[in-house]
Residue frames as qw, qx, qy, qz and C-alpha x, y, z in Angstrom:
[[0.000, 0.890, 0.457, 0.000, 0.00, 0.00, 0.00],
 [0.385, 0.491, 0.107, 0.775, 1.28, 3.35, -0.95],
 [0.428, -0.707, -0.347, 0.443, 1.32, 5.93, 2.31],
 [0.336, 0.555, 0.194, 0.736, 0.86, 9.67, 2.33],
 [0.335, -0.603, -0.496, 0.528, 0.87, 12.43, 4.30],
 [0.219, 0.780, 0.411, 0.417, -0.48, 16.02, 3.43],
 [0.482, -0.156, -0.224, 0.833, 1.37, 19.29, 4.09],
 [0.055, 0.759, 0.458, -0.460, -0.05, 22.37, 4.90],
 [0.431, 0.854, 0.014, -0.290, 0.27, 24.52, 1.36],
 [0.015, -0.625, 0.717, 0.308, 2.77, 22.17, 0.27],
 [0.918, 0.250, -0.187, -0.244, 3.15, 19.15, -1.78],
 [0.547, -0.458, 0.690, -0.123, 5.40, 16.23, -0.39],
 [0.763, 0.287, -0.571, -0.098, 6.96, 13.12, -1.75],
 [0.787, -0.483, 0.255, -0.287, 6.36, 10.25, 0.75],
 [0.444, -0.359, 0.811, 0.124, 7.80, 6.83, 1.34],
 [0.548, 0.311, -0.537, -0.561, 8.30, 4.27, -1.27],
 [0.876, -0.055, 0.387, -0.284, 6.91, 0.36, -2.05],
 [0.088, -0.396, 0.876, 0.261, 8.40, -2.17, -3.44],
 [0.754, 0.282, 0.010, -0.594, 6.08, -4.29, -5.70],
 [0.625, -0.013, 0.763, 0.168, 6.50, -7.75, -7.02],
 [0.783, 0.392, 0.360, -0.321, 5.11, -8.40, -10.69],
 [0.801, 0.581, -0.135, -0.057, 5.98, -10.49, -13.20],
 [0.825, -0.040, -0.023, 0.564, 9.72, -11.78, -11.78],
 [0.202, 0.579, -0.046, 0.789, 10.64, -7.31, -11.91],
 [0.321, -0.602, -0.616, 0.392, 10.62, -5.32, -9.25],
 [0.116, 0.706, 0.382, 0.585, 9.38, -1.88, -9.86],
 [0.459, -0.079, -0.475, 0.747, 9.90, 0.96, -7.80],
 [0.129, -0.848, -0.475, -0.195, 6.50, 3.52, -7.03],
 [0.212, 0.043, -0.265, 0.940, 7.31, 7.18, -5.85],
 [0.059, 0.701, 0.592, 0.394, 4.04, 9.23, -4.33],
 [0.245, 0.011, -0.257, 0.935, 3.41, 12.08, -3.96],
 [0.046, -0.676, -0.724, 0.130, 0.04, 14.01, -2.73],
 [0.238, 0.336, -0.059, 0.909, -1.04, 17.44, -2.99],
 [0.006, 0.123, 0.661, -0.740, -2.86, 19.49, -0.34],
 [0.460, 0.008, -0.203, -0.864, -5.63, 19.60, -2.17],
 [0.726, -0.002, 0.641, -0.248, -5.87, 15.72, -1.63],
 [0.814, 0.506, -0.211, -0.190, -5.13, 14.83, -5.29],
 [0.675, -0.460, 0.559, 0.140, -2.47, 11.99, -5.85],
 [0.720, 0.572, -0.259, -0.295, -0.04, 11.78, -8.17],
 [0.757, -0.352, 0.507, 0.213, 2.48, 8.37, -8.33],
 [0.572, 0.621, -0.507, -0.175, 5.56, 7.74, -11.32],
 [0.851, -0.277, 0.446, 0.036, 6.97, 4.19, -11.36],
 [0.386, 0.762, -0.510, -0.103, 10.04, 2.84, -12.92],
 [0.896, 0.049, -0.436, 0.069, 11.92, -0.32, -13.27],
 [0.637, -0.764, -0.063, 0.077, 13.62, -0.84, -9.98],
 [0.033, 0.820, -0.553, -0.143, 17.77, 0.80, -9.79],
 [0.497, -0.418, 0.757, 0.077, 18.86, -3.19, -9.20],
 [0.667, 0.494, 0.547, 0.105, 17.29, -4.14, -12.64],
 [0.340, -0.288, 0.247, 0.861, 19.29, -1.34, -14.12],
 [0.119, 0.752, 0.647, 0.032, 15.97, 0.45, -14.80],
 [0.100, 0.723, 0.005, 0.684, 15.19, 4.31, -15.35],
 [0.219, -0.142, -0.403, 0.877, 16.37, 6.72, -12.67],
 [0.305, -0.759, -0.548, -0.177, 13.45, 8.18, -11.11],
 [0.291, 0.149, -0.402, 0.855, 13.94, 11.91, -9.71],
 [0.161, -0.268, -0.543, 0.779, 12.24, 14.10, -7.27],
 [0.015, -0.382, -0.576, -0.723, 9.06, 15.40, -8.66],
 [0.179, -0.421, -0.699, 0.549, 6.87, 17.59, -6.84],
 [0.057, 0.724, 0.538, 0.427, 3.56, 19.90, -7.79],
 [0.002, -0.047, -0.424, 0.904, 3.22, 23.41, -6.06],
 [0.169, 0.560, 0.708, -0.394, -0.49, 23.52, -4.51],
 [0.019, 0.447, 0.600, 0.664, -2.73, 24.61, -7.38],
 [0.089, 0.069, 0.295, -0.949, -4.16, 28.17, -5.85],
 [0.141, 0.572, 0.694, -0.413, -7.76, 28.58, -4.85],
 [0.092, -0.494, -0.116, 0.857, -8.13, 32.04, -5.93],
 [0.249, 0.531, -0.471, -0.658, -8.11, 31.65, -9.68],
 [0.462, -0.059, 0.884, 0.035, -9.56, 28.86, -11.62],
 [0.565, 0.324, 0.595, 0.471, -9.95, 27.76, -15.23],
 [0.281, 0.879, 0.326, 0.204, -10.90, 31.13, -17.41],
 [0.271, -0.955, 0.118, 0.013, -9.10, 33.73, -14.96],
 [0.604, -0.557, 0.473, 0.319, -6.14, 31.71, -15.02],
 [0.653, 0.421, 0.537, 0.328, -5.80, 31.95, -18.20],
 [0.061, 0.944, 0.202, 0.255, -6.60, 35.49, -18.62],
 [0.388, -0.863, 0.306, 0.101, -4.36, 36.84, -15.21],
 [0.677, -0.152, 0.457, 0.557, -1.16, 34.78, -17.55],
 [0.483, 0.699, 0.364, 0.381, -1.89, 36.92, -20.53],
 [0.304, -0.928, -0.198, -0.085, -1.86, 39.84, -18.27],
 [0.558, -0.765, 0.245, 0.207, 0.96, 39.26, -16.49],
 [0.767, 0.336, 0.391, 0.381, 2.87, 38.22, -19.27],
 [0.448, 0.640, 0.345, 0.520, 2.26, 41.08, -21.11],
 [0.527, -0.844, -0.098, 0.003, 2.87, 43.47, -18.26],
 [0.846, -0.379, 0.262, 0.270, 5.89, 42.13, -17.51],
 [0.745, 0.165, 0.356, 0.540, 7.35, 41.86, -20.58],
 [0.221, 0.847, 0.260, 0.407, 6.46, 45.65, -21.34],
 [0.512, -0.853, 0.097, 0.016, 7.80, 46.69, -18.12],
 [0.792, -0.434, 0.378, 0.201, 11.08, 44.96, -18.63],
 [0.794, 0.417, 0.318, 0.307, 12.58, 44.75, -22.38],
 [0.189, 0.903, -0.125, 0.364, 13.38, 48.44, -23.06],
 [0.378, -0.643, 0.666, -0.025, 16.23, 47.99, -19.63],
 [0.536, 0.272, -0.769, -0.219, 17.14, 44.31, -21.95],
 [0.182, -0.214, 0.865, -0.415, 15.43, 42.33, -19.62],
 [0.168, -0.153, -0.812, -0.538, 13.12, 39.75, -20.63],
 [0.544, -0.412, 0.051, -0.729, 11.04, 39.87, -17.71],
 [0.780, 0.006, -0.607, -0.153, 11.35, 36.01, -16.90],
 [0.220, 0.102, -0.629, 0.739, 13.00, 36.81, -13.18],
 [0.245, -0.092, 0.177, -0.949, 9.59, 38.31, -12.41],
 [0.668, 0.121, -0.331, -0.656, 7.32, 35.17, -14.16],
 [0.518, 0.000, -0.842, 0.149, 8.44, 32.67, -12.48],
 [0.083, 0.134, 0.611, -0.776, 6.89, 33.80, -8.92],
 [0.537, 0.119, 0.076, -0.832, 3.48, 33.62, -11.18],
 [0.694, 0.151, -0.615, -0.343, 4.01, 30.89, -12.52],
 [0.272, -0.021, -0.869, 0.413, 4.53, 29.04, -8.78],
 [0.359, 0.287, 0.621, -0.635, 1.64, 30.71, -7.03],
 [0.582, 0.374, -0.071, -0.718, -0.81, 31.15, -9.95],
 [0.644, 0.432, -0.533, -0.338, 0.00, 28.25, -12.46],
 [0.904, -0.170, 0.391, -0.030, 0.87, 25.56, -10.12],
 [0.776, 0.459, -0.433, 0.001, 3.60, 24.54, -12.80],
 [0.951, -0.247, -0.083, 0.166, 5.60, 21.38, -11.47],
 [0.105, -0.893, 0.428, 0.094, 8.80, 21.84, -10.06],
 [0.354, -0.441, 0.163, 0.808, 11.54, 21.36, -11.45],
 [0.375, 0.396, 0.635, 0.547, 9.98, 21.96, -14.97],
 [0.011, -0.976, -0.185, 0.112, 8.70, 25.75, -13.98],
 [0.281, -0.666, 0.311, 0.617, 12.72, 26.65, -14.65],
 [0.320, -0.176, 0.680, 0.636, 12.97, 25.51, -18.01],
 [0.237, 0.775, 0.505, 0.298, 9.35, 26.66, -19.05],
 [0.136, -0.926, -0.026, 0.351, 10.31, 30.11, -17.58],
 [0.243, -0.482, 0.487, 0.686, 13.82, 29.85, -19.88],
 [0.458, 0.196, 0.717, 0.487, 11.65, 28.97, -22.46],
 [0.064, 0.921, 0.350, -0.160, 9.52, 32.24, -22.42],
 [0.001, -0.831, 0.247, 0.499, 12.30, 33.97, -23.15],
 [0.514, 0.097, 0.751, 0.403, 13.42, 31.68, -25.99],
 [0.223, 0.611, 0.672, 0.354, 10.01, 32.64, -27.74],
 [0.019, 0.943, 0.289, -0.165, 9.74, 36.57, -26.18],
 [0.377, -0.670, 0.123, 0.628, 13.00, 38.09, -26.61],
 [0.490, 0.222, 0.582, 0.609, 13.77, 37.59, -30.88],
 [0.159, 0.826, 0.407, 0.356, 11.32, 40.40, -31.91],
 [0.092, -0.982, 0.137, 0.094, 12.89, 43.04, -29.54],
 [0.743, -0.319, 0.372, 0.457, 16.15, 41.95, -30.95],
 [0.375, 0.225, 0.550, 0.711, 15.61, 42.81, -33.89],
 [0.004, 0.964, 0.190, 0.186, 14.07, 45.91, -33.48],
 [0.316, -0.826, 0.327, 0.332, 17.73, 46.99, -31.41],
 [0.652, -0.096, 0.540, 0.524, 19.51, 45.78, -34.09],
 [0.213, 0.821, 0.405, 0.341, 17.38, 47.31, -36.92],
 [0.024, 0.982, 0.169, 0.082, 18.16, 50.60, -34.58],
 [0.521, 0.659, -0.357, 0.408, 22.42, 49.81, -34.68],
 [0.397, -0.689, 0.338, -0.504, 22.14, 49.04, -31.36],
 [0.839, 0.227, -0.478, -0.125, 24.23, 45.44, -30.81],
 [0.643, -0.691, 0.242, -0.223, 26.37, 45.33, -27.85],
 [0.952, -0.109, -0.183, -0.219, 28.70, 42.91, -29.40],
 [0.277, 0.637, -0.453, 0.559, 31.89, 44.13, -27.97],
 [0.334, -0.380, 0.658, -0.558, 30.21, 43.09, -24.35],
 [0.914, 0.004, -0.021, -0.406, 27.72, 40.24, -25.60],
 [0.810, 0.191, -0.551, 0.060, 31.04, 37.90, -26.31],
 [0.023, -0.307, 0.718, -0.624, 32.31, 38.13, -22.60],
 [0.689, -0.063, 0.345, -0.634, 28.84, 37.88, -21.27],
 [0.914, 0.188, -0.272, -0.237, 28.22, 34.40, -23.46],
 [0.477, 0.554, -0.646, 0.220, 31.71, 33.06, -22.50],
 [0.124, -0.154, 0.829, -0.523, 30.52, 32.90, -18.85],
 [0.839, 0.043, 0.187, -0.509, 26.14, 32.23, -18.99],
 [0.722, 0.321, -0.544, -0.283, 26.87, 29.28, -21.70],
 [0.407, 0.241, -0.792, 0.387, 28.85, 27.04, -19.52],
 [0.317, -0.060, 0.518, -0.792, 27.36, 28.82, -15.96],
 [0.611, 0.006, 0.089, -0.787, 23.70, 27.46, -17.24],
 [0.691, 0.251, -0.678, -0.014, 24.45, 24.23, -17.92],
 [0.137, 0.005, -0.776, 0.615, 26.04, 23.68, -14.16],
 [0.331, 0.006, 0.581, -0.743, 23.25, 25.27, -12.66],
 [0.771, -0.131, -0.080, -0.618, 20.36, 23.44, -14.58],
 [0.693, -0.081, -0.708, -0.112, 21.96, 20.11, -13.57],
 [0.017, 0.097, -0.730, 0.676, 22.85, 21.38, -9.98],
 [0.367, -0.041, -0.005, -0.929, 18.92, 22.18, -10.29],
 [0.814, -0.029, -0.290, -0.502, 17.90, 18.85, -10.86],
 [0.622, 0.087, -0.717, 0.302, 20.31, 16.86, -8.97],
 [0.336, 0.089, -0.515, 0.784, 20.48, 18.88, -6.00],
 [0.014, 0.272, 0.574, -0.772, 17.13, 20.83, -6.04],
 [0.130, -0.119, -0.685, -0.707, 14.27, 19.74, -7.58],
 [0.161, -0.614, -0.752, 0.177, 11.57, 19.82, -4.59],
 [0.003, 0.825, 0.137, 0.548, 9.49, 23.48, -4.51],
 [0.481, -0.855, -0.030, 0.188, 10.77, 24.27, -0.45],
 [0.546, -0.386, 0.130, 0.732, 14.72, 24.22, -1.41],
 [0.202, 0.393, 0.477, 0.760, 13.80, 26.15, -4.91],
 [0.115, -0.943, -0.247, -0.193, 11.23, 28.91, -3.09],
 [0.602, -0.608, 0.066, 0.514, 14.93, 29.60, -1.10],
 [0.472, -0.135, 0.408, 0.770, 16.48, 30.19, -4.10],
 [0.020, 0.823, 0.375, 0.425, 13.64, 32.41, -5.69],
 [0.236, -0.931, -0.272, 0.065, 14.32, 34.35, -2.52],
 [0.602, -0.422, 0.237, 0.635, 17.76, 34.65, -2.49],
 [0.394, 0.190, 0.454, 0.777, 17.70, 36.04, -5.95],
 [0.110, -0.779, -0.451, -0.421, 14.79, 38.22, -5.90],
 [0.276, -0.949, -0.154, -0.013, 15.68, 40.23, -2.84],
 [0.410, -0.616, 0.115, 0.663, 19.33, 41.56, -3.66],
 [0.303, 0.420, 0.508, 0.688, 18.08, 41.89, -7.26],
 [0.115, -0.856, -0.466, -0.192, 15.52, 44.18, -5.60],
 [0.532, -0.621, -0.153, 0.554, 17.68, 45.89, -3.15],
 [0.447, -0.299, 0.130, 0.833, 19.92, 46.43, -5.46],
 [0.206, 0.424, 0.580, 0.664, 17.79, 48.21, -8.16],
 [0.343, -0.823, -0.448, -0.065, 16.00, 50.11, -5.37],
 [0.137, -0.937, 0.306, 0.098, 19.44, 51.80, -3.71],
 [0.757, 0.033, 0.260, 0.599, 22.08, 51.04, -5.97],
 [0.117, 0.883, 0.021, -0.453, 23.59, 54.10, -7.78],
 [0.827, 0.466, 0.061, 0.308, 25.39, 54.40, -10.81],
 [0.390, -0.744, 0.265, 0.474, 29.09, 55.65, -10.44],
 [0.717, 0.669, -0.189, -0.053, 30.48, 56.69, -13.89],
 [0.900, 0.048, 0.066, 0.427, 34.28, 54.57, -14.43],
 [0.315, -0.752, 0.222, 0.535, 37.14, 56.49, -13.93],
 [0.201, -0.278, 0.777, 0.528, 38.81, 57.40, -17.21],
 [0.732, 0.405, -0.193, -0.513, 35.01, 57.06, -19.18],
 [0.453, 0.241, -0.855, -0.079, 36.20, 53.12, -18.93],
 [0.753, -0.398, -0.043, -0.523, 34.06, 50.75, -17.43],
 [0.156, -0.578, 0.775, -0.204, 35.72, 48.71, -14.53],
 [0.792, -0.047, 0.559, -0.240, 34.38, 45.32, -15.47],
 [0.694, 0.579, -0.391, -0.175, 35.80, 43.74, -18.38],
 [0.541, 0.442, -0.709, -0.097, 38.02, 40.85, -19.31],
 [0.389, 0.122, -0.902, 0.143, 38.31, 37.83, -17.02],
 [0.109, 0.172, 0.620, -0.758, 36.60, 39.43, -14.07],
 [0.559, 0.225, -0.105, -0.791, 33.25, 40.10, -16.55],
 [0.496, 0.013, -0.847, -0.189, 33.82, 36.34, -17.86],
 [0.298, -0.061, -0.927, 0.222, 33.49, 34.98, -14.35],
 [0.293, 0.204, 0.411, -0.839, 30.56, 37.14, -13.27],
 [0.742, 0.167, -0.041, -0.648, 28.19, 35.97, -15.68],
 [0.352, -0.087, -0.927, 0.093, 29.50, 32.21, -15.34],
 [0.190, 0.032, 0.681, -0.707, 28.27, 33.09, -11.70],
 [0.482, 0.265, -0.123, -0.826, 25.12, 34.71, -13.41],
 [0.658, 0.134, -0.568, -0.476, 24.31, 32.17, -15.61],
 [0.176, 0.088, -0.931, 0.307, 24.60, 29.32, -12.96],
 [0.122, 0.242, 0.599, -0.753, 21.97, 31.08, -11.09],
 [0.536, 0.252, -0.318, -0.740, 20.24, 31.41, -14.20],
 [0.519, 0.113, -0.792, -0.302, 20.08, 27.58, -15.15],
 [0.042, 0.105, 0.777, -0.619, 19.03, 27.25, -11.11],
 [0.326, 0.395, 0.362, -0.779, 16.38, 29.86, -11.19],
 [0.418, 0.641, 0.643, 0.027, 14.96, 29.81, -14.64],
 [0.085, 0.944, -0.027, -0.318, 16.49, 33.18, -16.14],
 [0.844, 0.378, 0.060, 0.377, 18.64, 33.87, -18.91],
 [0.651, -0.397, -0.339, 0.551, 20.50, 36.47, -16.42],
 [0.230, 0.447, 0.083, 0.860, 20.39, 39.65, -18.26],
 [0.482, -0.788, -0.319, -0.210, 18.08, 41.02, -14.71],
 [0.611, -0.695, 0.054, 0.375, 21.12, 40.83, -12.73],
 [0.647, 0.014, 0.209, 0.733, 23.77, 41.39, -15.00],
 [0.123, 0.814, 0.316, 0.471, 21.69, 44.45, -16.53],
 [0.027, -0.954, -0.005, -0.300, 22.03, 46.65, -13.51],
 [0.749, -0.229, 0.179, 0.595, 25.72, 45.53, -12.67],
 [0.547, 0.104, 0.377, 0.740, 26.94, 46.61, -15.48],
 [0.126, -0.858, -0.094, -0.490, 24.94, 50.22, -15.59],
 [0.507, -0.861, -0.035, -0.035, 26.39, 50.53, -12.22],
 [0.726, -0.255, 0.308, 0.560, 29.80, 49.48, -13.10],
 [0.118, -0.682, 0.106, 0.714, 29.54, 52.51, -15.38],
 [0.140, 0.007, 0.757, 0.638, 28.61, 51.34, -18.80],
 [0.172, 0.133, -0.306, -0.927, 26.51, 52.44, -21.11],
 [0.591, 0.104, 0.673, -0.432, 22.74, 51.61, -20.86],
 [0.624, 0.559, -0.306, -0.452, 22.40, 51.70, -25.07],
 [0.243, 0.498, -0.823, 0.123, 25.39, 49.23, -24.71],
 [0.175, -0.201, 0.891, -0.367, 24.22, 47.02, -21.95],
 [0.773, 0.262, 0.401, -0.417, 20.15, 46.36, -22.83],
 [0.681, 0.549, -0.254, -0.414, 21.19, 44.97, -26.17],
 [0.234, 0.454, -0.844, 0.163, 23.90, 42.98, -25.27],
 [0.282, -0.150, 0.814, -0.484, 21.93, 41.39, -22.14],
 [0.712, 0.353, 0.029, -0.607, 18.85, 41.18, -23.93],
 [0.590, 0.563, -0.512, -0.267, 20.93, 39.12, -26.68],
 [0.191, 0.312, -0.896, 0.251, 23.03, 36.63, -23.78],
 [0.660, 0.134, 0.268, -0.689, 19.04, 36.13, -22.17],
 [0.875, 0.316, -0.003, -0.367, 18.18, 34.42, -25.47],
 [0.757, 0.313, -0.563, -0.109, 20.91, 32.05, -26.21],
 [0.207, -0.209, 0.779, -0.553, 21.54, 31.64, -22.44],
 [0.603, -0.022, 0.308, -0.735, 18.35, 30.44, -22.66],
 [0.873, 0.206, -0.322, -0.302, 18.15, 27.95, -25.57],
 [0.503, 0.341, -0.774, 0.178, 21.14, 26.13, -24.05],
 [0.572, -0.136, 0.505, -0.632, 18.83, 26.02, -20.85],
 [0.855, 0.133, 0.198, -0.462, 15.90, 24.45, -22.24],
 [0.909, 0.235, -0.339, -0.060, 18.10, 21.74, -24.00],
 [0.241, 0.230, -0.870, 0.365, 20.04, 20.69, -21.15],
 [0.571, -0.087, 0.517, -0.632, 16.81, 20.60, -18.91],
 [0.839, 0.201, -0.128, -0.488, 15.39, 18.67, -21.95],
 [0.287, 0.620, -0.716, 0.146, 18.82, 16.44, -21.93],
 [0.017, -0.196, 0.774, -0.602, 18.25, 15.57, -18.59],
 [0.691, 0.070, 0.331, -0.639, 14.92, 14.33, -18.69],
 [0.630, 0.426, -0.639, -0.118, 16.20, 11.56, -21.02],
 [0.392, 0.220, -0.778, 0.440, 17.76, 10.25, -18.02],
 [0.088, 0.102, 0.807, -0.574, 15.35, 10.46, -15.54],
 [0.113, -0.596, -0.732, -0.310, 11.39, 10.42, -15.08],
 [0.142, -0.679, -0.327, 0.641, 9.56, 13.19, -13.35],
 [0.295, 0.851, 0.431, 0.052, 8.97, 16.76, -14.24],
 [0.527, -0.344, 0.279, 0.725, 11.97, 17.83, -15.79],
 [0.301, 0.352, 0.521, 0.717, 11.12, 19.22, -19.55],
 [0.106, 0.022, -0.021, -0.994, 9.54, 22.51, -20.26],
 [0.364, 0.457, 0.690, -0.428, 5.89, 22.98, -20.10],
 [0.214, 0.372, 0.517, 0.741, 5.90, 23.50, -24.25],
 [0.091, -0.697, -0.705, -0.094, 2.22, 24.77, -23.66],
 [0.342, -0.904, -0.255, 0.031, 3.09, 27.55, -21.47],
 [0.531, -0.443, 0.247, 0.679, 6.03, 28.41, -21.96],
 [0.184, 0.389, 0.647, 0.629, 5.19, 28.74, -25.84],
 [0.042, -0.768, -0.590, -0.246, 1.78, 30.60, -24.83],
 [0.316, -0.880, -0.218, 0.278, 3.55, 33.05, -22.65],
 [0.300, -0.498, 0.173, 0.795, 6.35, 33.90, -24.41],
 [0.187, 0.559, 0.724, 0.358, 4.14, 34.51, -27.49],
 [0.111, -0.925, -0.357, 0.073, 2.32, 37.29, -25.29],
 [0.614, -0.584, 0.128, 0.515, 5.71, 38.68, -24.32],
 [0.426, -0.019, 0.406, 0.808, 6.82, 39.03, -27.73],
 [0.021, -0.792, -0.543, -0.280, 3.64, 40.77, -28.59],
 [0.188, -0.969, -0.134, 0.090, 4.37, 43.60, -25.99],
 [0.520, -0.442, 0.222, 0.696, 8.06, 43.62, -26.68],
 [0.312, 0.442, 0.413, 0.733, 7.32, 44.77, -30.28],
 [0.091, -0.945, -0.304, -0.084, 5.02, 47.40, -28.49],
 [0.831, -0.369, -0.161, 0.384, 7.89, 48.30, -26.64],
 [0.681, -0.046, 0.457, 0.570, 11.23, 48.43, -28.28]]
């Protein structure tokens, strides 16, 4: 018999059973949400050199909002977002992921790699509207790639090895969200001594490795944090939204195919939510053209 135990606005992965059938022994994971729904993945057992089977867990599908509205309040916010955010090169995707956990219920881990896929599909159209206006960045975009590429990779497998239940992953939502806030609230810009901006070469590589790690954690293609670094480190905002805007989107694709990668290998909710990921960054690009 399969044993659960319900958490108070959380969702929990319980003990497991062993199962006889058929000379195999199969290995059941469940898991319950507080709503009282129950969901269970099984796989051939590890000693039959069966499928790895990872941590899968649902955040509690909100009361508040339900089937129309939620539907609608994602358009919204979407498009919100993405208006609010693009013109500073930011995709907005630091901001969508906190809707997409309380509002959308999307499974965890697979809420990072539908969030990296929103920017996948939102960011191309305001790209090419800064390009169109000579505006390309790519004097800072090849540093900035040198470190995300690599950085996002580590952090989506740290993301699934290490922290694929929603309690260690709401830590890391906070941890990023409130010195992104801080700093954008009282940071200041200090112009570079010498009209030369004091980040560059090795030191710029390994900051957006950092970046991007945290990116392939969270679900961002990093150009939020890096954006108002690098205005505060005295560079040019013309210079810096295009450039970030640009390491965002291919930070991103190399997200969503390692997340996909990595669901090869295991069972659970690892892959992007196509659906939603697709449907929001869709909106996104819609307001970025408004934008831009």
């Amino acid at each position: 018999m399969l044993a659960f135990a319900q958490g108070k606005g959380q969702a929990r992965l319980f003990r497991t059973d062993k199962v006889q059938t058929q000379s195999q022994r199969y290995l059941c994971i469940a898991s319950a949400r507080s709503s009282g729904g129950i969901t269970f993945r099984c796989g051939q057992s590890l000693a039959a050199g069966g499928v790895k089977l990872a941590s899968t867990a649902r955040y509690p599908t909100p009361t508040m909002l339900s089937g129309w509205s939620v539907e609608a309040a994602a358009v919204i916010a979407a498009f919100v977002i993405a208006a609010a955010t693009v013109p500073a090169g930011v995709s907005g995707a630091v901001l969508l992921l906190p809707f997409q956990v309380s509002i959308l219920g999307t499974p965890s881990p697979a809420v990072t790699p539908t969030n990296l896929l929103y920017n996948v599909v939102a960011t191309p159209g305001a790209l090419w509207q800064y390009w169109r206006q000579g505006q390309r960045g790519d004097r800072l975009l090849r540093p900035l790639l040198l470190g995300t590429l690599p950085g996002v990779v580590v952090g989506s497998i740290v993301r699934v090895e290490l922290l694929p239940g929603p309690r260690p992953f709401d830590v890391v939502v906070a941890v990023v969200l409130i010195p992104t806030g801080a700093w954008l609230l009282f940071g200041r810009r200090t112009p570079a001594q010498g009209g030369r901006p004091r980040l560059k070469g090795v030191t710029l590589v390994f900051l957006a490795a950092t970046v991007g790690c945290v990116g392939g954690i969270y679900g961002i293609g990093g150009g939020s944090i890096l954006g108002p670094i690098l205005i505060g480190a005295g560079r040019s905002p013309s210079e810096v939204a295009p450039a970030t805007l640009a390491s965002t989107f291919v930070t991103s694709i190399a997200g969503v195919v390692t997340f996909v990668l990595l669901a090869t290998q295991s069972h659970g909710s690892i892959s992007p939510d196509w659906p939603v990921g697709i449907a929001l960054g869709e909106i996104g690009r819609a307001s970025c053209r408004e934008r831009v």
